[in-house]
N, CA, C and O atoms as a Maestro MAE file, in Angstrom:
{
 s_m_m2io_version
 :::
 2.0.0
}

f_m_ct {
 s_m_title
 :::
 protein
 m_atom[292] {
  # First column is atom index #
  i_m_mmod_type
  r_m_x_coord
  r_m_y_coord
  r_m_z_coord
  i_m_residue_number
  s_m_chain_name
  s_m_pdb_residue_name
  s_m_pdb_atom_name
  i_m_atomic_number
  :::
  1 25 102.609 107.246 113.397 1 A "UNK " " N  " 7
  2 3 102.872 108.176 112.313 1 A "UNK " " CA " 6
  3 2 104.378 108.226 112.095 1 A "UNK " " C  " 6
  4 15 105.088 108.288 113.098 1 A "UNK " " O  " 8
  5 25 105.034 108.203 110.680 2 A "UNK " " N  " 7
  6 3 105.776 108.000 110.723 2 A "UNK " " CA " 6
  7 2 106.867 109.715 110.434 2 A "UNK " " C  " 6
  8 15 106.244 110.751 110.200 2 A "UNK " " O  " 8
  9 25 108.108 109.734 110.487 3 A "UNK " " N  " 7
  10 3 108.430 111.035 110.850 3 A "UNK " " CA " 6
  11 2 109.776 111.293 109.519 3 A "UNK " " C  " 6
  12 15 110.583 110.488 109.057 3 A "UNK " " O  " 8
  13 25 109.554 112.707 109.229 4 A "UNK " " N  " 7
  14 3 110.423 112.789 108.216 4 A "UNK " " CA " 6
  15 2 111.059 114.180 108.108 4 A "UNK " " C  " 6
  16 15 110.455 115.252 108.134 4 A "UNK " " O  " 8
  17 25 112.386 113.985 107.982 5 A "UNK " " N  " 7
  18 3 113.128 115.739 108.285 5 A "UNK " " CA " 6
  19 2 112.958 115.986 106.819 5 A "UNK " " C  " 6
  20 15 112.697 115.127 105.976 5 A "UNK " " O  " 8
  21 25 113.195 117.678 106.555 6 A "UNK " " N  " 7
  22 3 113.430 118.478 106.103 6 A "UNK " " CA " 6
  23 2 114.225 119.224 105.809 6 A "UNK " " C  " 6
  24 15 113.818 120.130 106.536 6 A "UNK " " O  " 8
  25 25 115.364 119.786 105.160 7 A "UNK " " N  " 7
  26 3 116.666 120.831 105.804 7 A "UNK " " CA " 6
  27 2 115.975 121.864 104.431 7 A "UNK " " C  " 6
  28 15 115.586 121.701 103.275 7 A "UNK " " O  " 8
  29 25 116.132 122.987 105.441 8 A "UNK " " N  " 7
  30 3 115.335 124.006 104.445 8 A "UNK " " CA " 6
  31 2 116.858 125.400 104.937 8 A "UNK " " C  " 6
  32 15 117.545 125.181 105.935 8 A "UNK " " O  " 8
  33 25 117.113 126.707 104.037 9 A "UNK " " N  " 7
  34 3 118.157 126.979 104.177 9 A "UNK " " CA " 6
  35 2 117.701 128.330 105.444 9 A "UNK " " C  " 6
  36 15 116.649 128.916 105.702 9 A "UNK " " O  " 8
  37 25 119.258 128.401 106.052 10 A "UNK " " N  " 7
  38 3 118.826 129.289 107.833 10 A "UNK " " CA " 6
  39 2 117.480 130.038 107.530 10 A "UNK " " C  " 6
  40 15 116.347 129.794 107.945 10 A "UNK " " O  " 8
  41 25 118.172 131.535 106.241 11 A "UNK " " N  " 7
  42 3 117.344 132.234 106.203 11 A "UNK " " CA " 6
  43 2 116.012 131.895 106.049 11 A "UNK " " C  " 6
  44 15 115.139 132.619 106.529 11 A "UNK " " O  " 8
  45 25 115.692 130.680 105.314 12 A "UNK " " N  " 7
  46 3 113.913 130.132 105.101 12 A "UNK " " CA " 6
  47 2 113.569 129.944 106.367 12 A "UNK " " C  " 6
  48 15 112.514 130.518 106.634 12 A "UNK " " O  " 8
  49 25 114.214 129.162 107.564 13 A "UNK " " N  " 7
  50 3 113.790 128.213 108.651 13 A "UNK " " CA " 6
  51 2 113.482 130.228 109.669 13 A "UNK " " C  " 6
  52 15 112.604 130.414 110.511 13 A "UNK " " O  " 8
  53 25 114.432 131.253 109.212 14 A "UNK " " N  " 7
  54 3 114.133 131.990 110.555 14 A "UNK " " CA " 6
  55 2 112.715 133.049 109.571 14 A "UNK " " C  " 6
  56 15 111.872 133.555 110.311 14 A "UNK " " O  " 8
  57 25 112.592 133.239 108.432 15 A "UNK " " N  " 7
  58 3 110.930 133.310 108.291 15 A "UNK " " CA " 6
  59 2 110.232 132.767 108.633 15 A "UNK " " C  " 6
  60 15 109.341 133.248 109.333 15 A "UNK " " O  " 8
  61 25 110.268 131.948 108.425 16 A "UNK " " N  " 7
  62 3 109.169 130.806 108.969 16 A "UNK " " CA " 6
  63 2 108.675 130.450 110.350 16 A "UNK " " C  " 6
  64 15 107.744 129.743 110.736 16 A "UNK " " O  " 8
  65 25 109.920 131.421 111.193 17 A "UNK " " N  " 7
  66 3 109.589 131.489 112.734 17 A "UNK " " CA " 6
  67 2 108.831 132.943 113.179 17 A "UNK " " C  " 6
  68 15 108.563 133.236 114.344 17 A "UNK " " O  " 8
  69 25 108.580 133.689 112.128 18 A "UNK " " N  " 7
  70 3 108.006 134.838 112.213 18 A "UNK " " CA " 6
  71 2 106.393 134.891 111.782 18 A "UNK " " C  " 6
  72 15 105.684 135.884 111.624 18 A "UNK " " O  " 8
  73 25 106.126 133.745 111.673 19 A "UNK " " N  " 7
  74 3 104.713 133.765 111.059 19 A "UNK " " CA " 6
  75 2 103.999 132.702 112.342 19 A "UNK " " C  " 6
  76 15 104.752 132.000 113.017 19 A "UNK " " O  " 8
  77 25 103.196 132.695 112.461 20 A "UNK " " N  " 7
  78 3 101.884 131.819 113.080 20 A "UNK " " CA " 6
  79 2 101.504 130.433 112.070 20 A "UNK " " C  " 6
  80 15 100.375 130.139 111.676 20 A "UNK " " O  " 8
  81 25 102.248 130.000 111.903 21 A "UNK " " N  " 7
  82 3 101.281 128.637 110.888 21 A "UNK " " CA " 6
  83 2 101.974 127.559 111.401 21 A "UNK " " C  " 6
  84 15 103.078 127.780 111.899 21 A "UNK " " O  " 8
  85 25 101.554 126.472 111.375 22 A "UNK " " N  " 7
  86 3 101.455 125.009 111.938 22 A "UNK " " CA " 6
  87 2 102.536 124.430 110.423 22 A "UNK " " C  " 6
  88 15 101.911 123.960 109.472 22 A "UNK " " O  " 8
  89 25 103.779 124.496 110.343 23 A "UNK " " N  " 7
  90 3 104.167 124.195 109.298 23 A "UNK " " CA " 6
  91 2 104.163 122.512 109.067 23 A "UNK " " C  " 6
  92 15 104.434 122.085 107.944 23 A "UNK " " O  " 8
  93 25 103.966 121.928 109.754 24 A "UNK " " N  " 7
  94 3 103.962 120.388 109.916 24 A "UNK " " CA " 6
  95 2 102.553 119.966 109.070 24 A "UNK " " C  " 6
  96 15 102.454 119.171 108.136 24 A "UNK " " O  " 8
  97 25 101.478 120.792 109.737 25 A "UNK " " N  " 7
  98 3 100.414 120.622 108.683 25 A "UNK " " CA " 6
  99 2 100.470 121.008 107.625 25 A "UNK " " C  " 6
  100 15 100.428 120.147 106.746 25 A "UNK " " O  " 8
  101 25 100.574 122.271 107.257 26 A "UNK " " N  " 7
  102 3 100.915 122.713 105.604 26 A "UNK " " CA " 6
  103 2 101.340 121.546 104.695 26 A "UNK " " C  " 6
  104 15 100.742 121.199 103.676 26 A "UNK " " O  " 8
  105 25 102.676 120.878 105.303 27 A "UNK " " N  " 7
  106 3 103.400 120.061 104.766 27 A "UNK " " CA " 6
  107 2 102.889 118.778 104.680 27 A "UNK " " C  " 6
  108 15 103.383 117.860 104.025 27 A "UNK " " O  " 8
  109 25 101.744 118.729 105.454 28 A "UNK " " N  " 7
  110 3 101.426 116.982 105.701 28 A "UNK " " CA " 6
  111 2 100.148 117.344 104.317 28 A "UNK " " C  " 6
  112 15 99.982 116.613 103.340 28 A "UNK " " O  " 8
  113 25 99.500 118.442 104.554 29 A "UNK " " N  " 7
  114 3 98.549 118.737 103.541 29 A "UNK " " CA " 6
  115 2 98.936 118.646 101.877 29 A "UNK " " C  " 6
  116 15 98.315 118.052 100.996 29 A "UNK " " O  " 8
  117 25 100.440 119.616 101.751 30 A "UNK " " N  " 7
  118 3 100.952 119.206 100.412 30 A "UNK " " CA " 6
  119 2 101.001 118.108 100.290 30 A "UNK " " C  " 6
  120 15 100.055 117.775 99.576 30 A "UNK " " O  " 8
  121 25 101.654 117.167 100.615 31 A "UNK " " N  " 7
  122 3 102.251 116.150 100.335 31 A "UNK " " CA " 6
  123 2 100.764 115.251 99.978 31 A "UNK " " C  " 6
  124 15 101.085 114.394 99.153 31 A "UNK " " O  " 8
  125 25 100.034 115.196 100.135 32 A "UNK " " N  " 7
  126 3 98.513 114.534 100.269 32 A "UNK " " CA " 6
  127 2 98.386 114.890 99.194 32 A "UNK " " C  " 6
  128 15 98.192 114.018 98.347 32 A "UNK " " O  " 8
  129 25 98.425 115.920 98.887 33 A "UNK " " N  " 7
  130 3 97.871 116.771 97.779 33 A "UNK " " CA " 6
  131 2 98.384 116.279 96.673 33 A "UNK " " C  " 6
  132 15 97.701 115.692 95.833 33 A "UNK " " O  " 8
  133 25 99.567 116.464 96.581 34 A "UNK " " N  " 7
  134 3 100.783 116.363 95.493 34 A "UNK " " CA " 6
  135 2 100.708 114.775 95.478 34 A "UNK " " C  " 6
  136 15 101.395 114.399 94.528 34 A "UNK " " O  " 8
  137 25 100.187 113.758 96.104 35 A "UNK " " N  " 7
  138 3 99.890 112.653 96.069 35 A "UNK " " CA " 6
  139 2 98.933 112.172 95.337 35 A "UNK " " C  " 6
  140 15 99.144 111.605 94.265 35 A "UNK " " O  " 8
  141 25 97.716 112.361 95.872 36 A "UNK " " N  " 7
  142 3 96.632 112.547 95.358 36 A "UNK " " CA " 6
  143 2 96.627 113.148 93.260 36 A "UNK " " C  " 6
  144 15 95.982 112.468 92.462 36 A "UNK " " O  " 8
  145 25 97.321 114.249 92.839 37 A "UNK " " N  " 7
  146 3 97.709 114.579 91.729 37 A "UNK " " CA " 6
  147 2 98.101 113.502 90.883 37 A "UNK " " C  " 6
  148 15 97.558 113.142 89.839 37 A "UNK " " O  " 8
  149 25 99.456 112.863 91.644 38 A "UNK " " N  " 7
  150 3 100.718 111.727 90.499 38 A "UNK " " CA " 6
  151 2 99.331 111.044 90.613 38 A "UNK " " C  " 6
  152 15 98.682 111.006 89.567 38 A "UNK " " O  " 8
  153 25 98.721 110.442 91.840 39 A "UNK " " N  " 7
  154 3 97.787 109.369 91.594 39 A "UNK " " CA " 6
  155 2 96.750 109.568 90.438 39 A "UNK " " C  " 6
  156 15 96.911 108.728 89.554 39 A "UNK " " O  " 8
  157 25 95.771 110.411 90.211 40 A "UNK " " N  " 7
  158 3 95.299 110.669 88.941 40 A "UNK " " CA " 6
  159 2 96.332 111.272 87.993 40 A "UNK " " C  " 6
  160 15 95.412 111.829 87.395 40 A "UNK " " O  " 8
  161 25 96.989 111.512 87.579 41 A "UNK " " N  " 7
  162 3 97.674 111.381 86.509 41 A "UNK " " CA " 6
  163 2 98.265 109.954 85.907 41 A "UNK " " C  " 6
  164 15 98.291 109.655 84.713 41 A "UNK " " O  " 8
  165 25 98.638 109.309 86.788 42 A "UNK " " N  " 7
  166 3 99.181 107.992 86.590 42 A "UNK " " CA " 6
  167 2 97.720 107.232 86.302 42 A "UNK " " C  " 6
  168 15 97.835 106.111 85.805 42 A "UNK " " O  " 8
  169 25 96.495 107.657 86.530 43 A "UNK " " N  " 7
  170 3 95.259 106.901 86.459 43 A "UNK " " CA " 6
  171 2 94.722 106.979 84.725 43 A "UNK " " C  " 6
  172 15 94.278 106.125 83.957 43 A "UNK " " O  " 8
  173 25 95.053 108.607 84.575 44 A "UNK " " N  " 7
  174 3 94.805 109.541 83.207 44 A "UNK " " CA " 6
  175 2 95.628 108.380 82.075 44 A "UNK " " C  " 6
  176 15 95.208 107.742 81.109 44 A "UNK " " O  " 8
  177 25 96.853 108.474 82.677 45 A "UNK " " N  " 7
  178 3 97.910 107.962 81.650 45 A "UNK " " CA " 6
  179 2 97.754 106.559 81.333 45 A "UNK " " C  " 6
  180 15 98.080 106.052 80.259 45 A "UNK " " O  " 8
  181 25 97.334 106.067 82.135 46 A "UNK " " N  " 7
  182 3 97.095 104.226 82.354 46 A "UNK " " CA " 6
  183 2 95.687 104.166 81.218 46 A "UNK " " C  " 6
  184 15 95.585 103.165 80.508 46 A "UNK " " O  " 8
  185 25 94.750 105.170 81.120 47 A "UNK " " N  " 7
  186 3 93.693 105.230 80.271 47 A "UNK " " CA " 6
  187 2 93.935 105.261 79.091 47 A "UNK " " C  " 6
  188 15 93.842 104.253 78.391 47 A "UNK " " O  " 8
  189 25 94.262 106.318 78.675 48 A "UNK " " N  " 7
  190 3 94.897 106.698 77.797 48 A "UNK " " CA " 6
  191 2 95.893 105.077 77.053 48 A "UNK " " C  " 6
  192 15 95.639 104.527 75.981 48 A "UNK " " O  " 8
  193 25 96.700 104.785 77.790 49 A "UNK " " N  " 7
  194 3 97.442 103.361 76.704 49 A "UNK " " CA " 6
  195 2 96.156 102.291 76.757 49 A "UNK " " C  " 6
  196 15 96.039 101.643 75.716 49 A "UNK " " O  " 8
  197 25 95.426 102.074 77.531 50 A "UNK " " N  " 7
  198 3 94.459 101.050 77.760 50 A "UNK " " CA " 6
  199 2 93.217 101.479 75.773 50 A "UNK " " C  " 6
  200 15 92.968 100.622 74.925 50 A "UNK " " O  " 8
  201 25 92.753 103.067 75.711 51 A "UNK " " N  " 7
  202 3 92.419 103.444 75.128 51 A "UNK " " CA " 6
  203 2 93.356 103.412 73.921 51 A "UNK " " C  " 6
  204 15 92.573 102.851 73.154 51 A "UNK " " O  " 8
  205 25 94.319 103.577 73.282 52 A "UNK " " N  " 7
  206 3 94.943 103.622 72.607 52 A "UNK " " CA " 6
  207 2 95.542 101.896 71.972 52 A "UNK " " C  " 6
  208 15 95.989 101.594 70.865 52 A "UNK " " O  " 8
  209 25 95.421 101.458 72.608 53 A "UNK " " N  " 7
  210 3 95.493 99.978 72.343 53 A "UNK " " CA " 6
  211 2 94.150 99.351 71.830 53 A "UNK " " C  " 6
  212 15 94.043 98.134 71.674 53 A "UNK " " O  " 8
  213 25 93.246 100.132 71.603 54 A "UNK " " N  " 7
  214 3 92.133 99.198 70.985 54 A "UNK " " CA " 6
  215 2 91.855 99.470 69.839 54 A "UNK " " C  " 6
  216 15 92.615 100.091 69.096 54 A "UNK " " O  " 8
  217 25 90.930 99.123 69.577 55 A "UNK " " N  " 7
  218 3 90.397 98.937 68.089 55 A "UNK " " CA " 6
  219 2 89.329 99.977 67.790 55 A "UNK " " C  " 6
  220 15 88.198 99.735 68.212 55 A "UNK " " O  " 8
  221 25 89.567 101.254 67.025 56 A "UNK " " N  " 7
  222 3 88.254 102.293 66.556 56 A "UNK " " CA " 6
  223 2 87.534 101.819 66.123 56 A "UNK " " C  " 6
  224 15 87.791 100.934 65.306 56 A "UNK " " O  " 8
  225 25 86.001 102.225 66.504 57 A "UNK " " N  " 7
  226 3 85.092 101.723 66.060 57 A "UNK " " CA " 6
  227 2 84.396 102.345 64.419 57 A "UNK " " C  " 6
  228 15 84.332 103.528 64.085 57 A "UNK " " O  " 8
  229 25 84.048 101.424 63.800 58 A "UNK " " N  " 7
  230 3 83.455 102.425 62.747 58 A "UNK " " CA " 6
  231 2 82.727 103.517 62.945 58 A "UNK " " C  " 6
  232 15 81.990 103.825 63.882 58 A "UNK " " O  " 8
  233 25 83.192 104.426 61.336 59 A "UNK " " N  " 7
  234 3 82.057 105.108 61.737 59 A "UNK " " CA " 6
  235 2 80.988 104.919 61.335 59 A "UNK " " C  " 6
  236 15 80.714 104.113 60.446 59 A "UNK " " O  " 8
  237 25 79.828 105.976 62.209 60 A "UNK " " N  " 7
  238 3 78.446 105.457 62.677 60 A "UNK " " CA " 6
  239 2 77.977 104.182 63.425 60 A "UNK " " C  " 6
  240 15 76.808 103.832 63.587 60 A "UNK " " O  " 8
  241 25 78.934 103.641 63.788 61 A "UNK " " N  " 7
  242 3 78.951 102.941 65.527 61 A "UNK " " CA " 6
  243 2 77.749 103.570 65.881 61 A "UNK " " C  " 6
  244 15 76.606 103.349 65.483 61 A "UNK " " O  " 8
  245 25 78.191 104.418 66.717 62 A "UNK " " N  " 7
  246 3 77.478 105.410 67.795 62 A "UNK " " CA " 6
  247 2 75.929 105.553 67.305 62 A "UNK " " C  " 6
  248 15 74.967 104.916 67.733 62 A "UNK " " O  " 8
  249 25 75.939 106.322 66.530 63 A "UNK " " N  " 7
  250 3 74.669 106.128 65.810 63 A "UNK " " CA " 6
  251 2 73.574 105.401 65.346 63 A "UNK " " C  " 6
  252 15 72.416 105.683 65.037 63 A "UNK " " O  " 8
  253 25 74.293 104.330 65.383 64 A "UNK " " N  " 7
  254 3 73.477 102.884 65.156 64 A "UNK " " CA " 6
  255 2 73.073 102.044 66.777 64 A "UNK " " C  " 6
  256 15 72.142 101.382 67.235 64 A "UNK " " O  " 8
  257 25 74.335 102.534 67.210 65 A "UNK " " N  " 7
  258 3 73.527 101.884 68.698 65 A "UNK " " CA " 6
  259 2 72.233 103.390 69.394 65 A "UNK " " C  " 6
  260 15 71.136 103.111 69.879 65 A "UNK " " O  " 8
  261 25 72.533 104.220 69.311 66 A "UNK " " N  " 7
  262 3 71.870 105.038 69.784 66 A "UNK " " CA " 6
  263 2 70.359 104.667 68.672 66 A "UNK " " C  " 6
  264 15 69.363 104.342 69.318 66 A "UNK " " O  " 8
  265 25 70.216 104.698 67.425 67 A "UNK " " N  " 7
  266 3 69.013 104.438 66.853 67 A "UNK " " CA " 6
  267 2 68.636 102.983 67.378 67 A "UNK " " C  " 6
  268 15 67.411 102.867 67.398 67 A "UNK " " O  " 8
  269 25 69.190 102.020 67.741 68 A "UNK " " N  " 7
  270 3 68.545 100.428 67.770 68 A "UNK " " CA " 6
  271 2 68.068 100.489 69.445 68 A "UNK " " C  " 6
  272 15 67.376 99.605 69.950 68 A "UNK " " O  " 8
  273 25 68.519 101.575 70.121 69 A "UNK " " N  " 7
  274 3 68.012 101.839 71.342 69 A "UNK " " CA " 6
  275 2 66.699 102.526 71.007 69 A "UNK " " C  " 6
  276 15 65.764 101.905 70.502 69 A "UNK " " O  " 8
  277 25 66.672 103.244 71.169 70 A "UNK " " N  " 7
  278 3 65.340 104.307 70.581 70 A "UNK " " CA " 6
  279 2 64.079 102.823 69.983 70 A "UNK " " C  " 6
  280 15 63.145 102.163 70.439 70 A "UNK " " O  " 8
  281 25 64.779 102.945 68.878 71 A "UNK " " N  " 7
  282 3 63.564 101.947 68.359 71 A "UNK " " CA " 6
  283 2 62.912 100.684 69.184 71 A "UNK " " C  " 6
  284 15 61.723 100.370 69.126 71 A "UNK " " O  " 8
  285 25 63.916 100.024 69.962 72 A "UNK " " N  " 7
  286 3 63.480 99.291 70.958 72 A "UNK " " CA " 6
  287 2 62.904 99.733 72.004 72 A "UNK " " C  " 6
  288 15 62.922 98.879 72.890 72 A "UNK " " O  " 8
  289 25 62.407 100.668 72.301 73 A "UNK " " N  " 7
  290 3 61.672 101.365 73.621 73 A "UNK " " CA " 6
  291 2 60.308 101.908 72.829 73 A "UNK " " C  " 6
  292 15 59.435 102.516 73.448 73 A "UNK " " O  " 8
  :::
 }
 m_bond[291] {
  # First column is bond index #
  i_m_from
  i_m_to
  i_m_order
  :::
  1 1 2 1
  2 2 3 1
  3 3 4 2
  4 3 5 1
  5 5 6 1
  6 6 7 1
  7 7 8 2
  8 7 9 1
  9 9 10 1
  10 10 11 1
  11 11 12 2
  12 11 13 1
  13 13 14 1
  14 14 15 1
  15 15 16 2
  16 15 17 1
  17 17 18 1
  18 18 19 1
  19 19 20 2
  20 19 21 1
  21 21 22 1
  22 22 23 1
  23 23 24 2
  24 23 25 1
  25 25 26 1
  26 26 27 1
  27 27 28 2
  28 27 29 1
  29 29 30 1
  30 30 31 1
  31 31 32 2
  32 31 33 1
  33 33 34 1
  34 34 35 1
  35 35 36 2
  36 35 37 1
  37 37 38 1
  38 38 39 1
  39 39 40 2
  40 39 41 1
  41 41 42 1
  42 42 43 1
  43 43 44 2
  44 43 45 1
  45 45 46 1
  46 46 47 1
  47 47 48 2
  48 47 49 1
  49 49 50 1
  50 50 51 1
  51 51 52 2
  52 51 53 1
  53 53 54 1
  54 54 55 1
  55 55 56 2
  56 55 57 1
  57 57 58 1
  58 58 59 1
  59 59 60 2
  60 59 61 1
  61 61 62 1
  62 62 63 1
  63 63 64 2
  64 63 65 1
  65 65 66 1
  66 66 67 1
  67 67 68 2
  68 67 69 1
  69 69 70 1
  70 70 71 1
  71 71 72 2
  72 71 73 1
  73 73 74 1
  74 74 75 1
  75 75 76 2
  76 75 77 1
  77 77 78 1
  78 78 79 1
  79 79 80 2
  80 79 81 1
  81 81 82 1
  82 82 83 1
  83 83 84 2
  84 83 85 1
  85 85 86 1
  86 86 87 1
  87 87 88 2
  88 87 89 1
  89 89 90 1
  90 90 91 1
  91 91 92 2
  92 91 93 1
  93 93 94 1
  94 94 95 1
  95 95 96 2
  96 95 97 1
  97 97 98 1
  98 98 99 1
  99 99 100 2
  100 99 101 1
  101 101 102 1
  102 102 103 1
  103 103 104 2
  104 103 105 1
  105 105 106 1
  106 106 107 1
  107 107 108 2
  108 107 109 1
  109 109 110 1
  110 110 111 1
  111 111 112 2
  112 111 113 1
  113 113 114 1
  114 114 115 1
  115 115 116 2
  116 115 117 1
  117 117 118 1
  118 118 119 1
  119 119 120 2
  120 119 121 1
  121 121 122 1
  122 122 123 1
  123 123 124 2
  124 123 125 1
  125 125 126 1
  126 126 127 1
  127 127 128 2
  128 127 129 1
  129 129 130 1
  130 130 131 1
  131 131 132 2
  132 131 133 1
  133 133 134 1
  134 134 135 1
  135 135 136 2
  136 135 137 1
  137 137 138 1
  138 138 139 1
  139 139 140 2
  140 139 141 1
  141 141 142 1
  142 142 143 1
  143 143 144 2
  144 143 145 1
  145 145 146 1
  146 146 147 1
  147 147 148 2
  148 147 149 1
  149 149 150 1
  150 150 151 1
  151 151 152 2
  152 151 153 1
  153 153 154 1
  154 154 155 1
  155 155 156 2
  156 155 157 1
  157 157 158 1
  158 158 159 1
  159 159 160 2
  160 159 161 1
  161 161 162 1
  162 162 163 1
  163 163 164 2
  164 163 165 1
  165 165 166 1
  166 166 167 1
  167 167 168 2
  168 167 169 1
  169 169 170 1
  170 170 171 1
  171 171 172 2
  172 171 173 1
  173 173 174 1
  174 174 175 1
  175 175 176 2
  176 175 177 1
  177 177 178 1
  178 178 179 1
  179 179 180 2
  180 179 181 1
  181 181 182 1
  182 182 183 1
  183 183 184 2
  184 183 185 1
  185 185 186 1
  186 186 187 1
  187 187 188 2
  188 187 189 1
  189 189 190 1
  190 190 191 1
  191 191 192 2
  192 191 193 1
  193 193 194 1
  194 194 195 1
  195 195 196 2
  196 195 197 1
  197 197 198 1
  198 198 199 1
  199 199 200 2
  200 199 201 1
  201 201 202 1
  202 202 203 1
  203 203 204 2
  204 203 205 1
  205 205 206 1
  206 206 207 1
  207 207 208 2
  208 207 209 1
  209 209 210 1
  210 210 211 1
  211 211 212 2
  212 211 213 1
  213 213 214 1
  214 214 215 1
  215 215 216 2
  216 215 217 1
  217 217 218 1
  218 218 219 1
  219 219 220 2
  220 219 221 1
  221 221 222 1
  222 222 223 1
  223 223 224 2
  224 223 225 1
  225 225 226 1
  226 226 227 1
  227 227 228 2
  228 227 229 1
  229 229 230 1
  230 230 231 1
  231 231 232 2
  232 231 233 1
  233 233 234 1
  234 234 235 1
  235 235 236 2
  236 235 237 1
  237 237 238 1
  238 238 239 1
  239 239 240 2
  240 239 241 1
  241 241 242 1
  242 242 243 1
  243 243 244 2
  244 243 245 1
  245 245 246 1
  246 246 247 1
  247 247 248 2
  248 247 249 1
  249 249 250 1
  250 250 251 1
  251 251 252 2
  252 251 253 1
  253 253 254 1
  254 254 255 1
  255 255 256 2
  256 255 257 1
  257 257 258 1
  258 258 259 1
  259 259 260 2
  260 259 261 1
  261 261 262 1
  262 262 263 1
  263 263 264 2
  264 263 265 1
  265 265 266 1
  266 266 267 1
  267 267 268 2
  268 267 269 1
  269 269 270 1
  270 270 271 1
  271 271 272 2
  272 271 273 1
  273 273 274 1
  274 274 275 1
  275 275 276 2
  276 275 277 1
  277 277 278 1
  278 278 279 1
  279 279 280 2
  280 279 281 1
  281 281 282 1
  282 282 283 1
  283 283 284 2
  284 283 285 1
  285 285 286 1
  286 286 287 1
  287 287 288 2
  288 287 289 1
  289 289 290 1
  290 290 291 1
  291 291 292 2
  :::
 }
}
């Protein structure tokens, strides 16, 4: 596992000695988190130009495939 400082200012670091919490986890949890987020957003956004780069379909597309389904069953 790899290891990474922090400098947070006195007064934050001596709250933070007054509480009971595992701050290493908190932090390993954000960071996952806040990872996890850019990663779907960057997934959203990548759609989005992929979508935007094509060609609209006419309208009643939709409609016509949804009726040529139907009728074939």
């Amino acid at each position: 596992m790899a290891v990474i400082s922090v400098r947070v200012p006195d007064e934050l670091k001596e709250k933070m000695k007054k509480y009971d919490i595992n701050w290493s986890e908190e932090i390993r949890r954000f960071i996952a988190s806040r990872i996890s987020k850019e990663e779907k957003r960057r997934t959203v956004e990548m759609m989005h130009e992929l979508l935007a780069g094509g060609i609209p379909a006419k309208e009643g597309t939709a409609k016509r495939y949804v009726r040529e389904d139907r009728d074939g069953n």
